[in-house]
C-alpha positions, 0 to 999 in steps of 0.5 A: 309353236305351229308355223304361220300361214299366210302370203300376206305378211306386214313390215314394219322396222321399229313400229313404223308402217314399211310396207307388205310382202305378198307371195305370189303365184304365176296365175290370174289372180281370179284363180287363186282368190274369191275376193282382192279386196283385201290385196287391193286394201293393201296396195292402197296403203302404199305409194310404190308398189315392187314386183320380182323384175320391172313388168312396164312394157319396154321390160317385157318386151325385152324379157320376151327377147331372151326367151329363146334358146341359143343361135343355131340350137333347136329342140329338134338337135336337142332331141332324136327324132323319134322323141321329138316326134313322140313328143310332139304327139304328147303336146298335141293330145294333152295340151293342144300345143305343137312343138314345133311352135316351141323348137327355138324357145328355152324349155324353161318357158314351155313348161311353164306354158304346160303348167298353166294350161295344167292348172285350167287356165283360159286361153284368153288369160295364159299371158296375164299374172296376179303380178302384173294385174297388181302392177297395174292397179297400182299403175292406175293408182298412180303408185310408184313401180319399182322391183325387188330384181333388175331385168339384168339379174333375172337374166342372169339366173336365167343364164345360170338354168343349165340347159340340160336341167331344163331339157330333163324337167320337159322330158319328165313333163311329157313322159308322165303327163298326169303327174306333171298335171296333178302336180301342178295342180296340188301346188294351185291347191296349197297356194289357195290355202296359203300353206307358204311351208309347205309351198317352199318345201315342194319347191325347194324338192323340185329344184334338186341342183339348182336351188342356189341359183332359182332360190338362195342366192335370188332371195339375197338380191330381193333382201337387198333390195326390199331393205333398200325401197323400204327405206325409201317408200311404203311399198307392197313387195310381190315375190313368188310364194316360194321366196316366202318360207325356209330358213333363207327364206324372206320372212326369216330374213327380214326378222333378223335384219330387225323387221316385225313381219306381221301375217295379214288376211288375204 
């Protein structure tokens, strides 16, 4: 039987209504889908509303404040000077950014960074995410907020992200620029299809060594906790589109705790 796509899946335990699990992909929502009708429908039929970590100001701010890399650890003493300086000139060309506004930053973050100017995205949208536009179109809903991660565990994953793993991912990045663009590129087109298997297995190939931290053992905390917040409210779960598939996957696992998952049109 052919696997079902979709990043829109209905929860329901026992022929009651729990809620949505929504995969979802660090972009503006208006860059991945024509129309959030269906996706706003949805929200609506809820009254909480759950993204991965609690996306309220005095959460980010403090997110924002772990972005950094150690004390007294620069990019500039984790690369010779001739990389920095080659890398430096990479940046400028290819994503008119400067390494040096990035030197005290986790490399994990600049990636990111170069991922979403990859991928087309405005300047004026680089700080916006669909999670955060839903968080606060349920906000203005007057929904309930709550997360499927506290700030404490995400901080922790992040923690566990070698810095070696996350240095060798920067210098793949901005040795081979066109393949680090066309990549992030292909991932935008398979999320715009909604091929969640497919989504899964380039990312489960991309984190080679530390799937057990980014994605296993995350999905065990996000089970928990979606069990938990559906027991309690109707709620619309965002997760990342890559928490969706696999064996391990949210899907799969919420099927063997006894919930009905339902693929829903986006």
């Amino acid at each position: 039987m052919a696997k079902k796509n979709s990043l829109l899946w209905e929860i329901q335990y026992k022929n009651h209504f729990k809620g949505y699990l929504f995969g979802s992909m660090h972009v503006p929502a208006n860059l991945a889908f024509d129309n959030l009708e269906r996706i706003h429908a949805a929200i609506d039929r809820c009254s909480c509303i759950a993204t991965e970590i609690p996306l309220d100001h005095k959460s980010q701010f403090e997110m924002g404040k772990h972005m950094k890399l150690p004390n007294h650890v620069s990019l500039l003493n984790l690369l010779s000077e001739k990389k920095y300086e080659k890398f430096e000139q990479i940046l400028q060309k290819s994503f008119n950014l400067s390494l040096d506004q990035f030197k005290q930053v986790l490399p994990l973050f600049l990636l990111n960074y170069m991922t979403q100017i990859a991928i087309n995205t405005e300047s004026s949208a680089m700080n916006s995410s669909m999670d955060l536009e839903f968080w606060n179109y349920a906000t203005a809903k007057g929904k309930a907020r709550d997360s499927v991660e506290t700030l404490s565990d995400h901080l922790e994953t992040l923690y566990n992200i070698p810095l070696s793993y996350q240095m060798r991912a920067l210098k793949q990045a901005l040795k081979n620029v066109s393949k680090f663009r066309k990549k992030s590129q292909q991932m935008l087109e398979l999320y715009k299809t909604q091929d969640i298997h497919q989504l899964y297995a380039k990312s489960k190939k991309s984190l080679a060594g530390i799937r057990e931290i980014l994605l296993y053992r995350r999905n065990e905390i996000m089970l928990s906790n979606i069990v938990r917040i559906s027991e309690e409210q109707e709620t619309f779960f965002i997760v990342g589109a890559g928490h969706l598939s696999g064996a391990k996957g949210l899907i799969h696992s919420l099927k063997n705790y006894g919930y009905s998952m339902k693929p829903r049109k986006v």
